[in-house]
C-alpha positions as CSV (number, residue, x, y, z in Angstrom):
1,X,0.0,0.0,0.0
2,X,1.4,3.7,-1.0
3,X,1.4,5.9,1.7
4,X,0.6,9.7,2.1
5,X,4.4,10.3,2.9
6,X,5.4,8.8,-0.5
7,X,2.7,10.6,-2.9
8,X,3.8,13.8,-1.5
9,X,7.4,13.0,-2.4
10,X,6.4,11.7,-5.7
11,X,4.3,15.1,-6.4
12,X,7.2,17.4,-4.6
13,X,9.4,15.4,-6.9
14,X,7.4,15.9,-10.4
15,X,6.9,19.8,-9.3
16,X,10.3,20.2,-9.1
17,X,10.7,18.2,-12.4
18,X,8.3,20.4,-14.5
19,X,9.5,23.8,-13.2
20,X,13.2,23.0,-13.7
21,X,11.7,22.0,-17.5
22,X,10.3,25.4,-17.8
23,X,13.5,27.5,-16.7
24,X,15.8,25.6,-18.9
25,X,13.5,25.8,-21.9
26,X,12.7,29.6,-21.4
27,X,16.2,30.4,-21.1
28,X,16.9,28.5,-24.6
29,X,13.8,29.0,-26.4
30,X,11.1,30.8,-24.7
31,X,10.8,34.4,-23.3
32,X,13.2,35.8,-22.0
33,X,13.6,36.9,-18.5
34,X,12.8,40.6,-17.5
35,X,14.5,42.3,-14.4
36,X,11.9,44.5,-13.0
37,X,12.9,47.2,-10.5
38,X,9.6,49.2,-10.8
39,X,5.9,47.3,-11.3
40,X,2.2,48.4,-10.6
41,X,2.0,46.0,-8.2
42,X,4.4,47.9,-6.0
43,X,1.7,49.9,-4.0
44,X,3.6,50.9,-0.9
45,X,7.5,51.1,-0.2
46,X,8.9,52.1,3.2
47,X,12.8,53.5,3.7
48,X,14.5,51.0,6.5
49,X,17.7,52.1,6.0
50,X,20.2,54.2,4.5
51,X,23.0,54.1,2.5
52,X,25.6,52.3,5.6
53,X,28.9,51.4,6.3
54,X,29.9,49.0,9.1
55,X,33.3,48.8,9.4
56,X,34.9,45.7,11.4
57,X,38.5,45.7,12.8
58,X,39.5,41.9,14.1
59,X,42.3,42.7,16.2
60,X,42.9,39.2,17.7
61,X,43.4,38.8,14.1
62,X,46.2,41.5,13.8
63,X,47.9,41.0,16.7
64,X,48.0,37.3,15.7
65,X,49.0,37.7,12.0
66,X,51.3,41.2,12.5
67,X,48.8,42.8,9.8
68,X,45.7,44.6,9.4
69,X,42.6,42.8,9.6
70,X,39.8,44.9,8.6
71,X,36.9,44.5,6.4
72,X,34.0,47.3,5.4
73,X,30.3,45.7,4.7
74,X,28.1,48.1,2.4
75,X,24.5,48.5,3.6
76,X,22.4,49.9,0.8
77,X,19.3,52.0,0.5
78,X,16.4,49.4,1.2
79,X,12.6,49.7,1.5
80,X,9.9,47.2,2.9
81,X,7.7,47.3,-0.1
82,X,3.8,46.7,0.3
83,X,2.9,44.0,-3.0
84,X,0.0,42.4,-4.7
85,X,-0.6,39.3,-6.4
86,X,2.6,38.2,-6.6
87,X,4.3,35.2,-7.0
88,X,7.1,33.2,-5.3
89,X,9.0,30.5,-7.2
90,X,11.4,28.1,-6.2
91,X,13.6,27.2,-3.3
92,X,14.9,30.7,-2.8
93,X,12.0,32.1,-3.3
94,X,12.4,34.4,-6.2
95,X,9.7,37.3,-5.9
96,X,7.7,37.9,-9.4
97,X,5.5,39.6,-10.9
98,X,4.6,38.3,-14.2
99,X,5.4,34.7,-14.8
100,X,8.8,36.4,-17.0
101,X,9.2,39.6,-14.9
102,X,11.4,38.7,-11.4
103,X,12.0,41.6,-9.3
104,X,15.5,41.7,-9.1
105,X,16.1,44.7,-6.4
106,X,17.8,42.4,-4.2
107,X,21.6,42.2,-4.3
108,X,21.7,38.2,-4.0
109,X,19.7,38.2,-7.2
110,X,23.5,38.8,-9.1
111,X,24.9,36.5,-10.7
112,X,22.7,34.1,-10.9
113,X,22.4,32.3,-14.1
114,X,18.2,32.7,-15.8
115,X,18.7,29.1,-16.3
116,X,18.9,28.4,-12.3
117,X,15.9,30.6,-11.8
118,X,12.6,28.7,-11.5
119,X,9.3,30.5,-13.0
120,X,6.1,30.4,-11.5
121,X,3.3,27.9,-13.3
122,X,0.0,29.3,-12.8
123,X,-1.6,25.6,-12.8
124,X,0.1,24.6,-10.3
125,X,0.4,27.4,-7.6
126,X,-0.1,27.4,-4.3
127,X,-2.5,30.0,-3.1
128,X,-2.4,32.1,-0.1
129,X,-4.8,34.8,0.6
130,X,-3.6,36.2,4.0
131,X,-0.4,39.0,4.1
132,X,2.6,37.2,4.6
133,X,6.1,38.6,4.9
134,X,7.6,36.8,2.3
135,X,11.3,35.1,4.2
136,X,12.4,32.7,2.3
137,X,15.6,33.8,0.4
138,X,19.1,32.1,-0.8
139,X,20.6,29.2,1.0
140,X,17.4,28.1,2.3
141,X,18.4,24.8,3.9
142,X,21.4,27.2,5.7
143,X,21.1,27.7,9.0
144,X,23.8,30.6,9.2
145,X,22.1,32.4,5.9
146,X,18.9,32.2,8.1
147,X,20.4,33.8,10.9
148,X,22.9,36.3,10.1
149,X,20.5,37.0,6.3
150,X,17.6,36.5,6.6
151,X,16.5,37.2,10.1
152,X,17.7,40.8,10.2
153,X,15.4,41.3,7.2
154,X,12.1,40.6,9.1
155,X,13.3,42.4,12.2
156,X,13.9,45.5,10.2
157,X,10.3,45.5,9.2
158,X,8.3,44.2,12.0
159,X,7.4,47.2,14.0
160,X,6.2,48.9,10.1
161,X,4.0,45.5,9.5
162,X,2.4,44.8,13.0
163,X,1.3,47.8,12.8
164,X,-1.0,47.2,9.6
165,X,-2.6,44.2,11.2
166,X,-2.2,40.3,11.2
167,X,0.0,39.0,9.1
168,X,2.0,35.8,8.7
169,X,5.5,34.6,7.5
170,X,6.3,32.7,4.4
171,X,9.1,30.5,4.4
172,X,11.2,28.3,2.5
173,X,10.0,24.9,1.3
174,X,11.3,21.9,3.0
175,X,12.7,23.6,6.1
176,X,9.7,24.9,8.2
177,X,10.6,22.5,11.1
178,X,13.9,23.9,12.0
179,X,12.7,27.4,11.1
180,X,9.8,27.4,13.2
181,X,12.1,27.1,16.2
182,X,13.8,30.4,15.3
183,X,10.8,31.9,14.6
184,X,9.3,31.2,18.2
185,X,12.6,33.0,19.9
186,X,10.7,36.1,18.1
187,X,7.5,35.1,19.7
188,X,6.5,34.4,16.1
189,X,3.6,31.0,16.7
190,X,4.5,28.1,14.2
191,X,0.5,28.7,13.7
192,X,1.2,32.0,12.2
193,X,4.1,30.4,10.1
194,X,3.6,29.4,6.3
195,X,5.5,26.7,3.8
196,X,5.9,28.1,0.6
197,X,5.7,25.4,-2.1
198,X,8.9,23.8,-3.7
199,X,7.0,25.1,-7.2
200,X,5.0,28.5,-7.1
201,X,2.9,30.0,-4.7
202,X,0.9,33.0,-5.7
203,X,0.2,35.7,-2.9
204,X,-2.4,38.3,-2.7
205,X,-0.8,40.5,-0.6
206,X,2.9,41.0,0.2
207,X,5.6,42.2,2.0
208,X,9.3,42.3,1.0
209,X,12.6,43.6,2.6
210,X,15.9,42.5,0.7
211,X,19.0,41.5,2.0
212,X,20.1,44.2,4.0
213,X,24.3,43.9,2.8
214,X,25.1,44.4,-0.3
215,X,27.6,42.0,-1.1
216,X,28.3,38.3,-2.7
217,X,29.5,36.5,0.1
218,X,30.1,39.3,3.1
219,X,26.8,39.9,3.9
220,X,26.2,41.2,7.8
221,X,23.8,43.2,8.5
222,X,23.7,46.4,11.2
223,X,25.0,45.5,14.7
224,X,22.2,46.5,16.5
225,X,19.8,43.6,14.9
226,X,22.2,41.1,16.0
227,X,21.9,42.7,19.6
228,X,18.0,42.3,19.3
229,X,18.7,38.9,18.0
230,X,21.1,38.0,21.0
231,X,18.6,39.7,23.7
232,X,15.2,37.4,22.2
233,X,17.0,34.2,21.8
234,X,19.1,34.1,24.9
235,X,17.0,36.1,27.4
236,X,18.4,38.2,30.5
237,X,19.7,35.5,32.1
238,X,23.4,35.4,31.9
239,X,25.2,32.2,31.8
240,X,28.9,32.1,33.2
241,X,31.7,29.8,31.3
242,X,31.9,26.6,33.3
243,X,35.6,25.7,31.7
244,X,34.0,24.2,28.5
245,X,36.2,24.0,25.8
246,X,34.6,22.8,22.3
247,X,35.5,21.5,18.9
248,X,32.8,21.8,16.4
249,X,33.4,18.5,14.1
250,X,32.5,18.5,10.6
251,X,32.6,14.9,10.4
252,X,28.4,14.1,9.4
253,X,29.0,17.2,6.7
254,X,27.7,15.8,3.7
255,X,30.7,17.5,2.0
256,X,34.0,19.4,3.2
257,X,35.1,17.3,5.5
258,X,38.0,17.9,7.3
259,X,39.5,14.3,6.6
260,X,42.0,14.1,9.4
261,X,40.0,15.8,11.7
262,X,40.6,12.9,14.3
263,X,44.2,14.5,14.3
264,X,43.4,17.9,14.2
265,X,41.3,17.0,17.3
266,X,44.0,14.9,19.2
267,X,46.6,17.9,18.8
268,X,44.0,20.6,20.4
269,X,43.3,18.3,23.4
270,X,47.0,18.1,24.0
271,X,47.1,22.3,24.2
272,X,43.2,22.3,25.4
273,X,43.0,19.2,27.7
274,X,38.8,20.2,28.7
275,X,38.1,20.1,25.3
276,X,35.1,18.2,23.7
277,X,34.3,17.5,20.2
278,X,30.8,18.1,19.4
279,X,28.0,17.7,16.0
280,X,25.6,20.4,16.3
281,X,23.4,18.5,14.2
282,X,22.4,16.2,17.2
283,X,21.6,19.2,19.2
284,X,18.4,21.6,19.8
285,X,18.3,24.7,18.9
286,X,18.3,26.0,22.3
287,X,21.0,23.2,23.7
288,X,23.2,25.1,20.9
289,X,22.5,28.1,22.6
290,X,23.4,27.0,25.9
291,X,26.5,25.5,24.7
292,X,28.1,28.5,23.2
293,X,27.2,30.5,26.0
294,X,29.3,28.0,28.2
295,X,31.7,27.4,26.1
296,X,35.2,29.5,26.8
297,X,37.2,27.8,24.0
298,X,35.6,27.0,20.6
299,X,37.4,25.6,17.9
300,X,36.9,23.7,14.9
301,X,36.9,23.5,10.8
302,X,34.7,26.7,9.2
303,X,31.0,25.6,9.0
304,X,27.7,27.7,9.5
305,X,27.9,25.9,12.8
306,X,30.1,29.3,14.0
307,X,26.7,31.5,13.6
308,X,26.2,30.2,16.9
309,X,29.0,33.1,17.9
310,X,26.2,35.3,18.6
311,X,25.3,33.4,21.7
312,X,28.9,33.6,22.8
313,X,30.2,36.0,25.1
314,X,34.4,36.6,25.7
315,X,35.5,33.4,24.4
316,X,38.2,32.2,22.3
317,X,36.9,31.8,19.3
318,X,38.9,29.7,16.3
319,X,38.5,28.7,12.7
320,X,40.1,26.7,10.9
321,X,40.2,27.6,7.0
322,X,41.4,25.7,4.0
323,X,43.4,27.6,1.8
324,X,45.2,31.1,2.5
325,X,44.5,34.1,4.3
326,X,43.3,36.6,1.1
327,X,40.6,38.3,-0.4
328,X,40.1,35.6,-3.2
329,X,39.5,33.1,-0.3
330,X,35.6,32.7,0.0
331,X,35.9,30.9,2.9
332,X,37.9,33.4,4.2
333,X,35.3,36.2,3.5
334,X,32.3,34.1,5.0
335,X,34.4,33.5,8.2
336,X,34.7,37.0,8.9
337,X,30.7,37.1,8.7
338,X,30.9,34.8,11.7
339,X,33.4,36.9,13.3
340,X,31.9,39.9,13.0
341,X,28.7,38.4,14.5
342,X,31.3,36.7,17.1
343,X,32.4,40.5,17.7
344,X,29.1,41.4,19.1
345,X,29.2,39.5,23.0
346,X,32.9,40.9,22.5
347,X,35.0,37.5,21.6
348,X,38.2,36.7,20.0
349,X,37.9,35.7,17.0
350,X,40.8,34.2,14.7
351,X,40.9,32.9,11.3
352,X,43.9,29.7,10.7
353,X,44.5,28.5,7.2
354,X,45.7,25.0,5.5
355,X,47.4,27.4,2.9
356,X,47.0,24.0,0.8
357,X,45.4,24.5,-2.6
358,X,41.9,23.4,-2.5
359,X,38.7,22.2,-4.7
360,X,35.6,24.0,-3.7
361,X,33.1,21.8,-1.7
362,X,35.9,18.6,-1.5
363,X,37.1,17.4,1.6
364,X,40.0,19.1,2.7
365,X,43.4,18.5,4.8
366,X,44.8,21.0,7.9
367,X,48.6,19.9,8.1
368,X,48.9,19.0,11.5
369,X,52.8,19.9,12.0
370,X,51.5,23.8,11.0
371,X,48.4,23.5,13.5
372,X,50.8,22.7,16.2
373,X,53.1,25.4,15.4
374,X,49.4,27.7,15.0
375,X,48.5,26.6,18.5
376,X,51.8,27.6,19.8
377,X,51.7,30.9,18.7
378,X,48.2,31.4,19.3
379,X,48.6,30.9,23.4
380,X,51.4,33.2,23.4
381,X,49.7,35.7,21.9
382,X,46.7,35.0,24.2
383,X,49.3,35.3,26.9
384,X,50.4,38.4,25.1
385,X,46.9,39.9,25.1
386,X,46.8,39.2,28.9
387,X,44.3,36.5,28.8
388,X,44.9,33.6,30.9
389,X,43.4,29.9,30.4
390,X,42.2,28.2,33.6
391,X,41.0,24.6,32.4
392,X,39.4,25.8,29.6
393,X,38.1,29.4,30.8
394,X,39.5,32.1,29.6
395,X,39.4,35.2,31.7
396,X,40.1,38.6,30.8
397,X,42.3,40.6,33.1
């Protein structure tokens, strides 16, 4: 007998089949795709913020690397902009208009290739009737694009939309579950929350922020949402570091693995004796939480797992990097994200690279004689810095 659970993966699957069809054929041989900055259907548009720097100076960084470690994120004019019938396509929820005519205002729209865009299908559209504030975005199933992107963007416009009336939240296909638990740190109900459909979903009325950073791959937002962000999901209660001393493994990563990490993990316990290797996959969103608030060490291969940085307050905080320490370096670039983020409940943050070639999304190696000699100098300098370890807790004279 077929059950429920496998007809709606069977219809998810054939969704997904026929709009992939219709991108690939109207970027070949069908109308082409308009990018629309203007429409009718634009009735209302709100200024949220103005043309921004935020400039971000890592000086564990510098004092570690005896060079400058800065890095400027652009904030661009944006606007909450009041929309009707609409439509929403895809996993990343690309906002149209007309089933040719996306509106492209939002900076993660570059670069993307029509071919990778998914257009609506009227026939098979999901219908909702109710406002919704439309979340889903890029990197859907990516917990650190949901926090450091895409959250910001809804808490920029809440006070502006709550004021209108009920409303509810749109987001991403396939990843309501996990979101949901984010949401309610917001005291957003998972009954006010909406799945968008993996294929179209048509919406009567609208509201729309884009990312608030203009930029490819550094894309923080202002300072002061991450402090609202820190305040709702962690409360008023502060929680002291208990000597915990963490290493973040990769190893259940479907991809970039750090393939000796078993080493990489022996040599820290040797300088870091407390230390604990953990998979944040196994863990709750608020037993996440509560770990990085304990922890005083955190260490471990770059993952989105170091978003949790904005629950962390004075620790040490390290990541390791394949590849070298430059601009080309997207790893690089998305680490400082994280650190700025890490900046906020005023920790150390510092970046240490494989400076071994790499292939993008392939496992990777972190020589272990250089992160022996890395450790070295990164306790002298936290000696340096007049920061002594205790058994794991760092304290700040």
């Amino acid at each position: 007998m077929i059950s429920k659970m496998s007809i709606v993966k069977v219809k998810t699957k054939l969704v997904r089949i026929l709009h992939d069809a219709k991108a690939t054929f109207c970027s070949k041989a069908g109308p082409s795709l308009k990018y629309v900055k203007e429409h009718p259907k634009i009735h209302n548009k709100i200024l949220i913020q103005d043309n921004s720097y935020t400039f971000y100076q890592n000086k564990f960084e510098e004092a570690f690397y005896n060079c400058s470690a800065q890095i400027k994120f652009y904030h661009p004019e944006t606007f909450l902009y009041f929309l009707t019938d609409v439509w929403i396509s895809g996993s990343e929820g690309h906002l149209f208009f007309e089933p040719n005519q996306l509106f492209s205002i939002c900076p993660s729209i570059n670069g993307i290739k029509p071919r990778k865009i998914r257009r609506p299908i009227k026939s098979l559209a999901q219908i909702i009737k109710e406002p919704v504030f439309i979340l889903s975005g890029r990197a859907p199933g990516n917990r650190g694009h949901f926090l450091i992107e895409h959250l910001p963007r809804l808490i920029a416009s809440m006070d502006i939309i709550e004021r209108l009336g009920k409303y509810k939240i749109l987001v991403t296909p396939e990843h309501r579950k996990w979101q949901v638990e984010y949401l309610r740190k917001l005291d957003i109900p998972e009954s006010e929350v909406i799945e968008a459909s993996i294929g179209s979903v048509f919406c009567k009325r609208a509201f729309y922020t884009p990312m608030l950073c203009q930029g490819e791959i550094a894309t923080v937002s202002r300072k002061k949402y991450y402090d609202f962000l820190r305040k709702h999901f962690m409360g008023d209660r502060q929680v002291d570091h208990n000597g915990l001393s963490i290493f973040l493994s990769r190893k259940d990563a479907l991809y970039r693995k750090l393939a000796n990490e078993d080493a990489i993990f022996s040599i820290t316990k040797k300088y870091f004796p407390a230390m604990k290797r953990v998979a944040l996959s196994k863990l709750s969103l608020n037993e996440q939480i509560k770990l990085f608030q304990k922890a005083s060490v955190i260490i471990g291969p770059h993952s989105q797992s170091f978003r949790n940085l904005l629950f962390s307050s004075r620790s040490i905080c390290v990541q390791l990097i394949q590849g070298f320490r430059d601009s080309s370096n997207e790893y690089y670039k998305w680490a400082q994200n994280y650190n700025f983020v890490g900046s906020v409940g005023e920790n150390l943050c510092l970046p240490l690279f494989s400076e071994i070639k790499f292939h993008k999304n392939s496992d990777w190696l972190y020589p272990e004689d250089k992160f022996k000699k890395d450790l070295i100098r990164l306790i002298k300098v936290i000696h340096k810095k007049r920061i002594f370890l205790n058994q794991g807790n760092s304290k700040f004279l």
